[in-house]
ZADO-1210 file (C-alpha; in nm, 4 decimals, padded with zeros to 6 digits):
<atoms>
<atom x="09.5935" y="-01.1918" z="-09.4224" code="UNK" pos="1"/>
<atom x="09.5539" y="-00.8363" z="-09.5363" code="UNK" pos="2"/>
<atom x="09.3141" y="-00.7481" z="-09.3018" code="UNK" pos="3"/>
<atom x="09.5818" y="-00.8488" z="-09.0765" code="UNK" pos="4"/>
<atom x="09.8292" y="-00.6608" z="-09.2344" code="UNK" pos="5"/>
<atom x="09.6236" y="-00.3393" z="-09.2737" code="UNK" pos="6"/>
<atom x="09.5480" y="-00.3595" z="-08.8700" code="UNK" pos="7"/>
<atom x="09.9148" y="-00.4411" z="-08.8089" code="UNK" pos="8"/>
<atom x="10.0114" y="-00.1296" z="-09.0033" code="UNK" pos="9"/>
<atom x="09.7776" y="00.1167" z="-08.8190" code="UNK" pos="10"/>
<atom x="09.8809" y="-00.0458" z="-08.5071" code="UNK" pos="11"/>
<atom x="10.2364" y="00.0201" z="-08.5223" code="UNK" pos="12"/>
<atom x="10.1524" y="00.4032" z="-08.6587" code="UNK" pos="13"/>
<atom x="09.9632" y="00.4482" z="-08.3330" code="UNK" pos="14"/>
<atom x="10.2214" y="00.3027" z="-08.0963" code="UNK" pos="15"/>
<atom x="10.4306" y="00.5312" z="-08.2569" code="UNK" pos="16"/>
<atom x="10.2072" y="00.8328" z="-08.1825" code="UNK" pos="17"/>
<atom x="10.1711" y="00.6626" z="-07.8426" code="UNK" pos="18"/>
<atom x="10.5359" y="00.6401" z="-07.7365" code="UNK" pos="19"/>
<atom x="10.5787" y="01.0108" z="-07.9169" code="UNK" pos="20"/>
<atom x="10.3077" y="01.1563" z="-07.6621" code="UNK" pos="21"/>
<atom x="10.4590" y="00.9970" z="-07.3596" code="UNK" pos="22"/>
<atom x="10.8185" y="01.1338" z="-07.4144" code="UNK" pos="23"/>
<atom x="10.6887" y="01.4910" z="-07.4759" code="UNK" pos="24"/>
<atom x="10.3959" y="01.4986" z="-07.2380" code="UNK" pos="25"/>
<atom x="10.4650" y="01.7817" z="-06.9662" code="UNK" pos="26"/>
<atom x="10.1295" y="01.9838" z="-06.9318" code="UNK" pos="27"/>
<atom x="09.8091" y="01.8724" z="-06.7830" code="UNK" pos="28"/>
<atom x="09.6444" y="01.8410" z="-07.1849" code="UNK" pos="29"/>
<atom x="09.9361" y="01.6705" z="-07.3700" code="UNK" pos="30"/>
<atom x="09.8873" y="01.4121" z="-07.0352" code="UNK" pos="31"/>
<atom x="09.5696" y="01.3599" z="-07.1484" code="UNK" pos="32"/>
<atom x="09.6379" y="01.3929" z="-07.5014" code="UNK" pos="33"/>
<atom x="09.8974" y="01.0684" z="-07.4842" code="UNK" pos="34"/>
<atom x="09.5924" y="00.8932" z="-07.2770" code="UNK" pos="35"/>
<atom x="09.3532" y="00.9276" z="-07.5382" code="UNK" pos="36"/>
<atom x="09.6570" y="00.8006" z="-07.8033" code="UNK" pos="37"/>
<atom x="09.6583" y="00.4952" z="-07.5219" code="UNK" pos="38"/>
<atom x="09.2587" y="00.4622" z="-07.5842" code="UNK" pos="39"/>
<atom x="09.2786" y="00.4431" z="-07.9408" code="UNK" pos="40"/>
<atom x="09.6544" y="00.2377" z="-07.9406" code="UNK" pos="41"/>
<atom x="09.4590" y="-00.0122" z="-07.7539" code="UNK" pos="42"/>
<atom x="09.1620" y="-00.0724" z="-07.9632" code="UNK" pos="43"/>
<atom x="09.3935" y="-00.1470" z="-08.2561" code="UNK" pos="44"/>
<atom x="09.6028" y="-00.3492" z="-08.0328" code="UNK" pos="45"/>
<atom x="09.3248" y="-00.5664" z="-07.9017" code="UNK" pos="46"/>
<atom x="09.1753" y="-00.6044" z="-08.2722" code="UNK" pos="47"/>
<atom x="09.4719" y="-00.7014" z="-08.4054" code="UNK" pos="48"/>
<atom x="09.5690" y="-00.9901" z="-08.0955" code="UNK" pos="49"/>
<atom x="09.1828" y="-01.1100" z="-08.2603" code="UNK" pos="50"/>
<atom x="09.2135" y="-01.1209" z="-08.6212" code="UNK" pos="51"/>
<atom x="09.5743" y="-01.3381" z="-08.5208" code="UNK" pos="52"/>
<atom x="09.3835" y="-01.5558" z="-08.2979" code="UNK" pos="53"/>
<atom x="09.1273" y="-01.6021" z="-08.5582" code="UNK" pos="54"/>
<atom x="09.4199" y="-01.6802" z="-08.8185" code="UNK" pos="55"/>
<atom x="09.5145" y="-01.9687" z="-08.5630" code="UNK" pos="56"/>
<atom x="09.1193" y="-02.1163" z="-08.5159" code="UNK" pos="57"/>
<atom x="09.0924" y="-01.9283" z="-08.1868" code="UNK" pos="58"/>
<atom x="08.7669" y="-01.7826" z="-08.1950" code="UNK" pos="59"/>
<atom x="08.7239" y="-01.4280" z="-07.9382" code="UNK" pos="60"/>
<atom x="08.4881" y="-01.1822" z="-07.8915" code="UNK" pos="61"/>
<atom x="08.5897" y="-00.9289" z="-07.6009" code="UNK" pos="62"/>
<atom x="08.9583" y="-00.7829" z="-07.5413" code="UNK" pos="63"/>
<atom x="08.9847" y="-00.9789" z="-07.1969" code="UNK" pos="64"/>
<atom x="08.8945" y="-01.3054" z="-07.4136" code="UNK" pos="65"/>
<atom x="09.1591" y="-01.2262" z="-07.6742" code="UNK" pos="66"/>
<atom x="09.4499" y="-01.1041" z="-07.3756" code="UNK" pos="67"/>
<atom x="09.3794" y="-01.4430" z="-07.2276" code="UNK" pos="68"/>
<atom x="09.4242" y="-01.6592" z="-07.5372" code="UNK" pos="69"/>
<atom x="09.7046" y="-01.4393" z="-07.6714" code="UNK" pos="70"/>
<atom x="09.8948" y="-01.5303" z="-07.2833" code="UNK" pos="71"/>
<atom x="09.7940" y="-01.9159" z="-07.3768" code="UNK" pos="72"/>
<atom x="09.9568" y="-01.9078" z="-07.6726" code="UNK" pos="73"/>
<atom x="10.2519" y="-01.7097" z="-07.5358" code="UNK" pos="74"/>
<atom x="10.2035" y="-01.3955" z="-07.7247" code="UNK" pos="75"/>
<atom x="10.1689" y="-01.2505" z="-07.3950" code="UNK" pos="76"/>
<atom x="10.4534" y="-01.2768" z="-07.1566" code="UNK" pos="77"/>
<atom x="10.2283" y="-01.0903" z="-06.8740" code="UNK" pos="78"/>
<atom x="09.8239" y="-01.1308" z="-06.8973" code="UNK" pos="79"/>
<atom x="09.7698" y="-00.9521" z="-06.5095" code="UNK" pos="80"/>
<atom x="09.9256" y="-00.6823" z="-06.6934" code="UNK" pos="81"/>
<atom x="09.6916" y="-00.6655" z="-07.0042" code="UNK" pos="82"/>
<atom x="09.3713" y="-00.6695" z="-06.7728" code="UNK" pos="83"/>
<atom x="09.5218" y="-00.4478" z="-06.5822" code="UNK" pos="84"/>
<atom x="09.5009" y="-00.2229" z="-06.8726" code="UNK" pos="85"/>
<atom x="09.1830" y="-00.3009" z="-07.0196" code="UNK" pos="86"/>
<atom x="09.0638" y="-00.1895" z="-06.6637" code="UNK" pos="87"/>
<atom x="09.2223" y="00.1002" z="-06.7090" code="UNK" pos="88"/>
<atom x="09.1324" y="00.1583" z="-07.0828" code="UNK" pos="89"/>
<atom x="08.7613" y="00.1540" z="-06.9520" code="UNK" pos="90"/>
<atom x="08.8473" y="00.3593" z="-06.6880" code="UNK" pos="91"/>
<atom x="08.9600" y="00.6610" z="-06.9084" code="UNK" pos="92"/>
<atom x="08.6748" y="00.6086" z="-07.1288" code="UNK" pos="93"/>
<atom x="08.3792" y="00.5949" z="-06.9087" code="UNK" pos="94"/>
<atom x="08.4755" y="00.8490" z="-06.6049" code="UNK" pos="95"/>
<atom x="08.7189" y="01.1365" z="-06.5528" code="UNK" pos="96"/>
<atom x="08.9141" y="01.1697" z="-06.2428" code="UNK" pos="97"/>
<atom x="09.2222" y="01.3763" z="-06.2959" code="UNK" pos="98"/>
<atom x="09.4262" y="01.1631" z="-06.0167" code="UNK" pos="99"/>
<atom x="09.3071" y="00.8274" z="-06.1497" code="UNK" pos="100"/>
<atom x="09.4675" y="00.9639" z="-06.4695" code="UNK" pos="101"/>
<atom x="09.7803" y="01.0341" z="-06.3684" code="UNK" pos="102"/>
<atom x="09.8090" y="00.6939" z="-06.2050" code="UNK" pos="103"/>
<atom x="09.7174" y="00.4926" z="-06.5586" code="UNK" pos="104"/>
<atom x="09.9510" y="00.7750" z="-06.7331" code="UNK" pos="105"/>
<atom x="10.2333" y="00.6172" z="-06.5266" code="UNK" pos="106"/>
<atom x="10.1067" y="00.3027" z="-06.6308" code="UNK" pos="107"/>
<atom x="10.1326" y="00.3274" z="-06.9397" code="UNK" pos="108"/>
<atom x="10.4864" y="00.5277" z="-06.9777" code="UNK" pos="109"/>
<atom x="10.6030" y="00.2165" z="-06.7415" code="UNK" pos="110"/>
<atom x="10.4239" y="-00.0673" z="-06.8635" code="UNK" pos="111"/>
<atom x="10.1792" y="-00.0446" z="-07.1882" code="UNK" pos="112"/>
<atom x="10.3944" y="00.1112" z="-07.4475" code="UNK" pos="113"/>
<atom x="10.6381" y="-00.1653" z="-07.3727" code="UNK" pos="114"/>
<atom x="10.3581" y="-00.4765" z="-07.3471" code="UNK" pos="115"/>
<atom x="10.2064" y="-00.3213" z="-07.6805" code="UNK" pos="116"/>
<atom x="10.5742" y="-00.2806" z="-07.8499" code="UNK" pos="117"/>
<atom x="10.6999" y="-00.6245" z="-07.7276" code="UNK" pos="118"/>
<atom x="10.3879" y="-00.8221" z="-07.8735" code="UNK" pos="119"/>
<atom x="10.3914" y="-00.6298" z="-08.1914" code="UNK" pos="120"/>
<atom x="10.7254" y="-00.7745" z="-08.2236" code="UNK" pos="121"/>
<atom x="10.5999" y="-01.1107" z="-08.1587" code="UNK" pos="122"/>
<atom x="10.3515" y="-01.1207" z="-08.3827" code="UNK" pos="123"/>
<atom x="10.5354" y="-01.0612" z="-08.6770" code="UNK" pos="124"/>
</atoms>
């Protein structure tokens, strides 16, 4: 349960840095500043829909594994919209294309921050 807990925590600090960056971001660099907040929001998001899976018996092993189980279980109201983000998640990591950006920046001021927020909530 702590681990849990101590995932939980860091979790909700970095949604909070999240949501901070998309208010303020303006400029080209605080843009990408709040996507690499989504990057790192994410892999504490995904970890943490795991360990809680895990604290039910439900074994995972890859973010698209846990987003589907977590949408089973009804942790997820919306799974296209979690693998829409992991596609984008991988997207920002592996490539840079500054238009691409700016697409999964709307994505995430319109859809992540809420998706991550509402299942934070639901997992409590």
């Amino acid at each position: 349960m702590k681990q849990r807990e101590q995932i939980a925590k860091d979790f909700a600090r970095a949604l909070a840095g999240l949501e901070e960056a998309v208010q303020q971001a303006q400029s080209e660099l605080e843009i990408d500043g709040a996507i690499q907040r989504f990057e790192f929001t994410f892999e504490l998001y995904w970890k943490l829909l795991k360990v809680f899976l895990e604290q039910q018996g439900i074994l995972v092993r890859t973010p698209r594994d846990s987003f589907k189980e977590a949408y089973r279980l009804g942790i997820l109201d919306d799974e296209t919209t979690c693998l829409q983000m992991l596609d984008d998640r991988n997207a920002t990591v592996h490539m840079y294309d500054a238009a691409l950006s700016r697409e999964i920046f709307q994505r995430i001021v319109s859809n992540y921050v809420k998706l991550f927020r509402s299942s934070l909530d639901r997992m409590k």
